[in-house]
C-alpha positions as CSV (number, residue, x, y, z in Angstrom):
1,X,16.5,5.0,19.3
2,X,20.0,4.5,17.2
3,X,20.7,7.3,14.8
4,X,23.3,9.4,13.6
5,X,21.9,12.5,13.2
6,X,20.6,14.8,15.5
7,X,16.4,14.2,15.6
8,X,13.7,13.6,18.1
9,X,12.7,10.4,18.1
10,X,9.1,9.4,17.4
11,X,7.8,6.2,18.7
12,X,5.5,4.0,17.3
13,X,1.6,5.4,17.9
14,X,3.2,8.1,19.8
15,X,-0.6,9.4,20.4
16,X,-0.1,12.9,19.3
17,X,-3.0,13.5,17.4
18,X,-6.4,13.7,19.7
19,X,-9.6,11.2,19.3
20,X,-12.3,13.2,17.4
21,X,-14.7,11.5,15.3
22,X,-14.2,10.8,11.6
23,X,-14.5,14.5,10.2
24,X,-11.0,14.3,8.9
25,X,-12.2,11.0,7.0
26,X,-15.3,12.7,6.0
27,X,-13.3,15.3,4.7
28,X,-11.4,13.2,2.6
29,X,-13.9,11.4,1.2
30,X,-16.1,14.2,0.1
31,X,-13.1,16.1,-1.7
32,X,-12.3,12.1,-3.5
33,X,-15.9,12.2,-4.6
34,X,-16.1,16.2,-5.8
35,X,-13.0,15.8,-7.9
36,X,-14.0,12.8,-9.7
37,X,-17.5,13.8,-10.5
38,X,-16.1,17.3,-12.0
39,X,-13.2,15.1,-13.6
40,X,-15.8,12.7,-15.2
41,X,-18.2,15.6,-16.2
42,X,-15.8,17.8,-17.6
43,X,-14.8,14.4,-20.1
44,X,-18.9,13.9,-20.5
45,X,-19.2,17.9,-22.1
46,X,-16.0,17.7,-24.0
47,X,-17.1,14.4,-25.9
48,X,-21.1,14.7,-25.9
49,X,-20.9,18.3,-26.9
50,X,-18.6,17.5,-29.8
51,X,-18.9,21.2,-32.1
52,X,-18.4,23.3,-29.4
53,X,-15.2,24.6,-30.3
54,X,-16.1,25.3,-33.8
55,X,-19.5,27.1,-33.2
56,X,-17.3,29.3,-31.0
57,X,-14.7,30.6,-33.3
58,X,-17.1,30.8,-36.1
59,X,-19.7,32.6,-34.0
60,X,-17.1,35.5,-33.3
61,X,-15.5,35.7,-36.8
62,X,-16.3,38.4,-38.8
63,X,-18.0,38.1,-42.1
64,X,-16.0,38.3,-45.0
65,X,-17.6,38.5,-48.9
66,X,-14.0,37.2,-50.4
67,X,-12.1,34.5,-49.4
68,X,-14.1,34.0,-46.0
69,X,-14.5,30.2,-46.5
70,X,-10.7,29.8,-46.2
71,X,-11.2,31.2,-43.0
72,X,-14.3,29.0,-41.5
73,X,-13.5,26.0,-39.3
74,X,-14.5,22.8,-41.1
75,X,-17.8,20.9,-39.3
76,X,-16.3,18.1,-36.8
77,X,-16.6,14.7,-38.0
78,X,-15.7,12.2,-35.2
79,X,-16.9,8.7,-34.5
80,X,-19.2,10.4,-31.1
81,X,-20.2,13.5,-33.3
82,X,-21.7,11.4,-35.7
83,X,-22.9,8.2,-33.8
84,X,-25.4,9.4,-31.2
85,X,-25.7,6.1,-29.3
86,X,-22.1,5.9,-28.4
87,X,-22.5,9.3,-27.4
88,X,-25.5,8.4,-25.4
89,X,-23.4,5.2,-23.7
90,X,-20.3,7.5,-22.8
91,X,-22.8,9.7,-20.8
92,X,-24.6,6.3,-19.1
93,X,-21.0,5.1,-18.4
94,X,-20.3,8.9,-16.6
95,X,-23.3,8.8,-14.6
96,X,-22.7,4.9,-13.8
97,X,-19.1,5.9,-11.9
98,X,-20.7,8.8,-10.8
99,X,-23.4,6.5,-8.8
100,X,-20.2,3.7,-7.9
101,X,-17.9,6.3,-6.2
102,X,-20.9,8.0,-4.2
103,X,-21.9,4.6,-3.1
104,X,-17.8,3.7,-2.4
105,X,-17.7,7.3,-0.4
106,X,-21.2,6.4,2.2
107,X,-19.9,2.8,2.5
108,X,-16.2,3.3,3.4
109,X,-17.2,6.5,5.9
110,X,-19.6,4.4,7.4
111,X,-17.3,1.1,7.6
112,X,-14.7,3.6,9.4
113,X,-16.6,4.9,11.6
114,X,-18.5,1.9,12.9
115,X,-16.7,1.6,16.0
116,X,-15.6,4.8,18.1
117,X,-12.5,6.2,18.2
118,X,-11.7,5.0,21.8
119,X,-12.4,1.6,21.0
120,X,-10.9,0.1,17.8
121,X,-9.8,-3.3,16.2
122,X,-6.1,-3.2,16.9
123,X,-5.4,-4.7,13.4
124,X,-6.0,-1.1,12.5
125,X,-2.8,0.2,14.6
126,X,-0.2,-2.7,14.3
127,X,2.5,-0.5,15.3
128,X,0.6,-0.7,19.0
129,X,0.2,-4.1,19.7
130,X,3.1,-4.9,21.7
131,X,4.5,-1.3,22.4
132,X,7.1,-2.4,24.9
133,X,9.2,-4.7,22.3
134,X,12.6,-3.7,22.1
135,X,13.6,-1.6,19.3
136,X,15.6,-3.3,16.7
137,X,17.8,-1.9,14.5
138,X,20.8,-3.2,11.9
139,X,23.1,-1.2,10.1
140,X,26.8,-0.8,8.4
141,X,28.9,0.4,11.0
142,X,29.4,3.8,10.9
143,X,32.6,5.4,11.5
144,X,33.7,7.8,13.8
145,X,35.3,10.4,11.4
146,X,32.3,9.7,8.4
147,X,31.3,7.3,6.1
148,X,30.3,3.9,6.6
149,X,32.5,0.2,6.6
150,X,29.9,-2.0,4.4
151,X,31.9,-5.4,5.9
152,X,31.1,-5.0,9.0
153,X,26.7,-4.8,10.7
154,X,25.9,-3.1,13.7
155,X,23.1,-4.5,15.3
156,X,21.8,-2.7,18.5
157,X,18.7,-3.2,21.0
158,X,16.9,-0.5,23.0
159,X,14.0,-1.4,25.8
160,X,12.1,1.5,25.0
161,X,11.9,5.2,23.7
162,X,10.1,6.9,26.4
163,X,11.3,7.3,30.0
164,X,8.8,7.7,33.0
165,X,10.0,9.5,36.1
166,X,12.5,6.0,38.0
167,X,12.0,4.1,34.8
168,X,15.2,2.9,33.1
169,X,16.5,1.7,29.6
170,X,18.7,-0.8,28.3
171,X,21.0,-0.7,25.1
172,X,23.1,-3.1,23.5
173,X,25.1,-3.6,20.7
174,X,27.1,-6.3,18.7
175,X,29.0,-6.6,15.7
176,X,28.6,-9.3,12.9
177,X,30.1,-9.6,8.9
178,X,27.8,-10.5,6.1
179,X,27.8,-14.0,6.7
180,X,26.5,-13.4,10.0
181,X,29.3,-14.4,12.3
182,X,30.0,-12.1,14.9
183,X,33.1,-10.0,15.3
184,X,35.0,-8.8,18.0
185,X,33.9,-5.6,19.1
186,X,35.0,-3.3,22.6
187,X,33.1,-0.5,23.7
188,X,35.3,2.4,24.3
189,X,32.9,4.9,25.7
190,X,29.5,5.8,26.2
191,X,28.0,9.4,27.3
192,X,24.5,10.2,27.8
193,X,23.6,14.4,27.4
194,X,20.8,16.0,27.6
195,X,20.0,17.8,24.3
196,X,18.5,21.2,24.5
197,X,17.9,23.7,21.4
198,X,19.5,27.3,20.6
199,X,21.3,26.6,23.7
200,X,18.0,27.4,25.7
201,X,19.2,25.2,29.4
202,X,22.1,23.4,30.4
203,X,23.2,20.3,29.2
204,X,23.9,17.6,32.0
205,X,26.0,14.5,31.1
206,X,26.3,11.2,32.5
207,X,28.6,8.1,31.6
208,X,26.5,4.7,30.6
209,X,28.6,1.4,31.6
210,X,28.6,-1.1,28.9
211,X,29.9,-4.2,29.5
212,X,30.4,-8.1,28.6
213,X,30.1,-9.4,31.9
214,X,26.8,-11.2,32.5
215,X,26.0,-8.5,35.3
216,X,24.2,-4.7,35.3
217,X,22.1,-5.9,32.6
218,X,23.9,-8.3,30.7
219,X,22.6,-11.4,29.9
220,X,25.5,-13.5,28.7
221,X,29.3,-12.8,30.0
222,X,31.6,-13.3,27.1
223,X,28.9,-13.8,24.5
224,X,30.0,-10.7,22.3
225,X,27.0,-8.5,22.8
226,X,27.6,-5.3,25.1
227,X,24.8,-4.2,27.3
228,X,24.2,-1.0,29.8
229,X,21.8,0.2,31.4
230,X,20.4,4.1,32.0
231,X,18.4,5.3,35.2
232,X,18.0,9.1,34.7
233,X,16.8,9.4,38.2
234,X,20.2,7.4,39.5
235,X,22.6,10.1,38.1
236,X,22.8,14.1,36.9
237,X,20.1,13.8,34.4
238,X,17.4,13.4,37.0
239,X,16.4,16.7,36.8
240,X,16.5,16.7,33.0
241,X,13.8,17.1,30.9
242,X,13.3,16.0,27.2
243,X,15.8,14.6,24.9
244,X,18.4,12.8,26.8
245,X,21.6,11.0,24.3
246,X,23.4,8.2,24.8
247,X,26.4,8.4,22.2
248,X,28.6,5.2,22.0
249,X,31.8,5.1,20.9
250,X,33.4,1.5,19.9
251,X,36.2,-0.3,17.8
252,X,35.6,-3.5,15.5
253,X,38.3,-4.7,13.6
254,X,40.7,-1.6,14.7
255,X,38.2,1.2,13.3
256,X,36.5,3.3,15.2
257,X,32.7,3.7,15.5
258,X,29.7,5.4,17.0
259,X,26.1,4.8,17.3
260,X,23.6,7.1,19.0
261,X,20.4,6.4,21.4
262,X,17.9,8.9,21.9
263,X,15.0,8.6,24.8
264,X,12.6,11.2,26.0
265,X,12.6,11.2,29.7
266,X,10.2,12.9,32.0
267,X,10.6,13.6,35.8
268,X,7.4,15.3,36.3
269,X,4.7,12.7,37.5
270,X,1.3,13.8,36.5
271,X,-0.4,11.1,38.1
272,X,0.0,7.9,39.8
273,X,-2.3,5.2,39.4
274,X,-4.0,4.2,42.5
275,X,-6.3,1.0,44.1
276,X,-7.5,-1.9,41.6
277,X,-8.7,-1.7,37.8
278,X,-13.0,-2.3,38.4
279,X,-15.0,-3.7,35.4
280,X,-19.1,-3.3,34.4
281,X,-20.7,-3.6,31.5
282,X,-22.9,-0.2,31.5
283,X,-24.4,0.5,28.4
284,X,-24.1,-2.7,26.4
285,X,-20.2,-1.7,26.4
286,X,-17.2,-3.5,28.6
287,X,-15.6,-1.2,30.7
288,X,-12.1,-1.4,32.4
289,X,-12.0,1.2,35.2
290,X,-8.8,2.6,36.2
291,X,-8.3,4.7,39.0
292,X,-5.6,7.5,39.6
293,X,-4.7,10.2,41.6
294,X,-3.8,13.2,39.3
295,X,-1.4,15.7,40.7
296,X,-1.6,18.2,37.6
297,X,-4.8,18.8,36.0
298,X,-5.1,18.3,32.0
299,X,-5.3,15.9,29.0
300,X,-4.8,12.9,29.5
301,X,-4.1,10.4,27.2
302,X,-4.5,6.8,27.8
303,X,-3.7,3.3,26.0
304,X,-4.5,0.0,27.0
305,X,-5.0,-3.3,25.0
306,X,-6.6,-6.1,25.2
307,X,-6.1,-9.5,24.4
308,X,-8.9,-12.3,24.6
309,X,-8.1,-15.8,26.4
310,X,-6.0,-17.5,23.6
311,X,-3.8,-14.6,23.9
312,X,-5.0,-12.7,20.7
313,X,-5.0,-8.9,20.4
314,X,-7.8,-7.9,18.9
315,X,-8.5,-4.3,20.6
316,X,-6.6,-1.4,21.0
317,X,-8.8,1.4,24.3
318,X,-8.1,5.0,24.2
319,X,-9.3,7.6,26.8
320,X,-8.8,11.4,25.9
321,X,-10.6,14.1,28.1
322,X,-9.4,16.4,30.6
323,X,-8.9,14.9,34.4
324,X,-9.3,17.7,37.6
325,X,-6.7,17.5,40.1
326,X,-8.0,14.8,42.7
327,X,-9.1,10.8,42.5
328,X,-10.2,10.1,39.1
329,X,-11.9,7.1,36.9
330,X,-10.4,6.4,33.8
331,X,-12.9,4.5,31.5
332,X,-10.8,2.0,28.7
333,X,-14.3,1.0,26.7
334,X,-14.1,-2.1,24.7
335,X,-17.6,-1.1,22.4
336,X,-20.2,-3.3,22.4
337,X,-20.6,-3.9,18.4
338,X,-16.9,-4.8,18.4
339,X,-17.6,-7.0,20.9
340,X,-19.8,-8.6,18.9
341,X,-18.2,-8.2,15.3
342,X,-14.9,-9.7,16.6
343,X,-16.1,-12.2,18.6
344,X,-13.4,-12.6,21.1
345,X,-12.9,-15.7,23.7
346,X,-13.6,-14.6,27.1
347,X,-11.8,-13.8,29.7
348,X,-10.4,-10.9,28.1
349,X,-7.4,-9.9,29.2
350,X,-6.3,-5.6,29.7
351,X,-2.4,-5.1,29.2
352,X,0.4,-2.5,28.4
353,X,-1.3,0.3,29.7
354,X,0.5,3.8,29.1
355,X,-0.5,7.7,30.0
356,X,0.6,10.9,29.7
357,X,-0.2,14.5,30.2
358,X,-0.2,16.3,27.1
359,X,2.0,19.8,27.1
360,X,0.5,21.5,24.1
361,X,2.8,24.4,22.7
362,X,5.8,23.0,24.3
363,X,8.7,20.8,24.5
364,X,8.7,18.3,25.7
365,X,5.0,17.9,24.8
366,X,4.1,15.3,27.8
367,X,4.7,13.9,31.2
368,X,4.2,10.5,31.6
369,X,2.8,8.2,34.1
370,X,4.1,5.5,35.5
371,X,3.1,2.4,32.5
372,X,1.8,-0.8,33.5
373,X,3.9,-3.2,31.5
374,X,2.0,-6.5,31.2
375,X,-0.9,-8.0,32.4
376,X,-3.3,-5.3,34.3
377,X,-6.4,-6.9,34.9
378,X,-8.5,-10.1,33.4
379,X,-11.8,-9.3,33.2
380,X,-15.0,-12.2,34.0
381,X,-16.7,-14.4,31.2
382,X,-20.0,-13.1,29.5
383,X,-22.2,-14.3,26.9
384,X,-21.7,-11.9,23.8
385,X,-25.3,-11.0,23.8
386,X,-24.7,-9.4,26.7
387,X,-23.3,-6.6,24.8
388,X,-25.2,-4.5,22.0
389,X,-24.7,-4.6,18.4
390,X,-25.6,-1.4,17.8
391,X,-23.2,1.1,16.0
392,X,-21.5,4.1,17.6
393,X,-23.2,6.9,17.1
394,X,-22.3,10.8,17.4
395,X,-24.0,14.3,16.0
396,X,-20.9,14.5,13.5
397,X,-21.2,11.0,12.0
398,X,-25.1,11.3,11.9
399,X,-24.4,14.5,9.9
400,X,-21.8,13.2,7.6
401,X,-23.9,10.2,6.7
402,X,-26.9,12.4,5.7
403,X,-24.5,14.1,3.6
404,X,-23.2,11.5,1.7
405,X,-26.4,9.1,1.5
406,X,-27.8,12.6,-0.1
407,X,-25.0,12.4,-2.9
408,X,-25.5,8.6,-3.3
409,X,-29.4,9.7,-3.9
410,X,-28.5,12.0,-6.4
411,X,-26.5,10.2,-8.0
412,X,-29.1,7.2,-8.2
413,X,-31.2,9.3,-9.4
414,X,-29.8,10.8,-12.0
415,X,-28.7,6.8,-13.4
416,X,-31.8,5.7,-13.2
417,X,-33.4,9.2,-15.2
418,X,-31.5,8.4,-18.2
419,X,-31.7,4.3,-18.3
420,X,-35.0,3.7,-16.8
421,X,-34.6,0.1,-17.1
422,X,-32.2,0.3,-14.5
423,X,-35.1,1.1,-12.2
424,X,-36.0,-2.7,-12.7
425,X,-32.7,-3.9,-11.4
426,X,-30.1,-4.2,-8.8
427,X,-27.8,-1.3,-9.8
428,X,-24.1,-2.4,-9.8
429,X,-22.5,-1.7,-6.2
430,X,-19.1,0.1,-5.3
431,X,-16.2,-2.8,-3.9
432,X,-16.9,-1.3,-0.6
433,X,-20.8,-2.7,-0.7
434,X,-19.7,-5.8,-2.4
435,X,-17.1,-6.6,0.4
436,X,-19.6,-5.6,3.0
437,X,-22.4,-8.1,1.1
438,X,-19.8,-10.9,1.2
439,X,-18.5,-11.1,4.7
440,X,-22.6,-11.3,5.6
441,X,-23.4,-14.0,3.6
């Protein structure tokens, strides 16, 4: 990815983080609610209780026979003090937001959690819809010995961040003024390194042809836009694992320039995917099996996506779990209630699949499989009630939602023990319930 400083790059959904279920939302949610009830009942004691300050410092003056009345805090006399039904409506409205943001807290944890974490709308992760777009960037040219030359853009291209074992990537750049039109530009140089810390390894080098010649990855000969290509495994780098940059040197308009790419390659190969993808429909779910032959046993993380048969994205399947050296399935899980929720035009159609091994406590932190870029399988047509409707499901959700329909209870509760009347009525609902009530209806 273009830079100028020295950084690892971190790609879009890079997949760090592992699938657990929602106790990190949970989490969230309950400390939201705690710190606005305490907020709103510390308000509720300081107005309702008006005197308190007074009977305090009074209680713990000594008596005096002369002069003590100069000494005594006069009686407070505010509008709440002295008008007991305001003071009872500040303490309805209390408990009212009290009831709305317990309410807000059980419907947005269970909204979020609907779904499992291996199957999700992709709407939710737009960053992984199409993750083998090229990476776009546009810039003021940056100069060689510092600062930047505001007249003149530099706009650059790269296929991809991450580099499987025999995969390659391509960069380009071009040079255009403010109005757009492009200016002549020659590339003078262009050096990929591979960048190790604290001097740990050596660093192996290898030059990167760019060219305006319609051939080694050029579209267009002549059309102003330089392009080059870098295969790891084709020169001293092939070895090399981790950072690997690619720094370009270039002239536009008799100044010197330089732009950097950074890519993460990995020569290790994990796994290799092996025989064709399988599909069932076991347990009201849709289930693409992969199969692969895993060479080092580990985590492995998985994405795939799937789009239905106009082409729309509309699901992003994750797999996370340890794999044993050997043959192994690989379940991607479209769940059955998104299934049904989304409502999606079969065939559905699996794509962009990418793996890796994660390396915990070390850099780099993965190997990568081989990606299958593009189509990977197109599954048959069902009827949606083929698939259940039923949410997802786990001992951690079960446990949060008894938790916070417990606070919702309570808070209920305690509205309903000071205006009675509201007993005899819908009581008002969060935005979360009012949402969910509108997109039933």
């Amino acid at each position: 990815m273009p830079s100028d400083s020295p950084r690892k790059p971190e790609p879009r959904g890079s997949g760090r983080s592992r699938d657990k279920s929602g106790s990190g939302a949970a989490t969230r949610y309950r400390w939201r609610y705690l710190v606005t009830v305490a907020v709103l009942i510390g308000v509720l004691v300081l107005l309702v209780s008006g005197n308190w300050f007074a009977e305090e410092v009074a209680a713990n003056t000594p008596a005096k026979s002369d002069g003590s009345h100069f000494l005594t805090m006069p009686a407070r006399n505010d509008p709440v003090s002295a008008n007991p039904a305001q003071a009872r409506e500040i303490q309805r409205q209390a408990l009212l937001a009290q009831w709305l943001q317990a309410d807000q807290t059980l419907c947005q944890y269970q909204d979020s959690t609907r779904y499992p974490n291996y199957s999700r709308p992709i709407a939710e992760h737009p960053d992984q819809v199409y993750p083998n777009q090229l990476i776009t960037e546009s810039h003021p040219m940056r100069k060689k010995g510092g600062g930047t030359d505001q007249e003149v853009q530099i706009q650059t291209t790269q296929s991809r961040v991450y580099l499987a074992a025999g995969e390659s990537v391509q960069f380009t750049i071009q040079a255009k003024n403010k109005s757009g039109q492009m200016l002549p530009l020659i590339t003078d140089r262009a050096l990929a390194r591979g960048i190790t810390y604290n001097a740990s390894r050596e660093a192996p080098q290898s030059p990167v042809a760019m060219s305006d010649s319609g051939r080694e990855g050029d579209q267009v000969a002549g059309d102003g836009i330089y392009s080059g290509v870098l295969n790891p495994a084709q020169t001293g780098l092939a070895s090399f694992n981790g950072t690997i940059r690619t720094e370009l040197s270039y002239t536009v308009n008799g100044q010197a320039g330089v732009v950097l790419f950074d890519v993460i390659y990995s020569p290790e190969v994990p796994a290799i995917w092996a025989g064709p993808v399988r599909e069932s429909t076991e347990g009201g779910a849709l289930r693409f099996i992969l199969k692969a032959n895993v060479q080092m046993p580990g985590r492995y993380i998985v994405h795939g996506r799937v789009d239905d048969a106009r082409g729309k994205p509309f699901a992003l399947v994750s797999f996370n779990d340890l794999l044993p050296q050997g043959s192994n399935d690989i379940p991607l899980v479209v769940a059955g209630n998104l299934l049904r929720d989304q409502t999606p035009v079969f065939p559905l159609t699996l794509r962009d699949v990418d793996a890796y091994l994660l390396k915990e406590n070390t850099d780099p932190d993965r190997a990568l499989m081989p990606r299958i870029e593009g189509t990977a399988y197109v599954s048959k047509t069902y009827p949606l009630k083929t698939f259940s409707d039923t949410e997802w499901s786990s001992e951690e959700r079960s446990r949060y939602l008894t938790e916070f329909e417990k606070d919702a209870g309570l808070a209920k509760n305690a509205l309903i023990s000071f205006d009675p009347d509201l007993a005899r009525q819908p009581l008002p609902q969060s935005v979360c319930s009012q949402n969910r009530n509108n997109k039933t209806r």
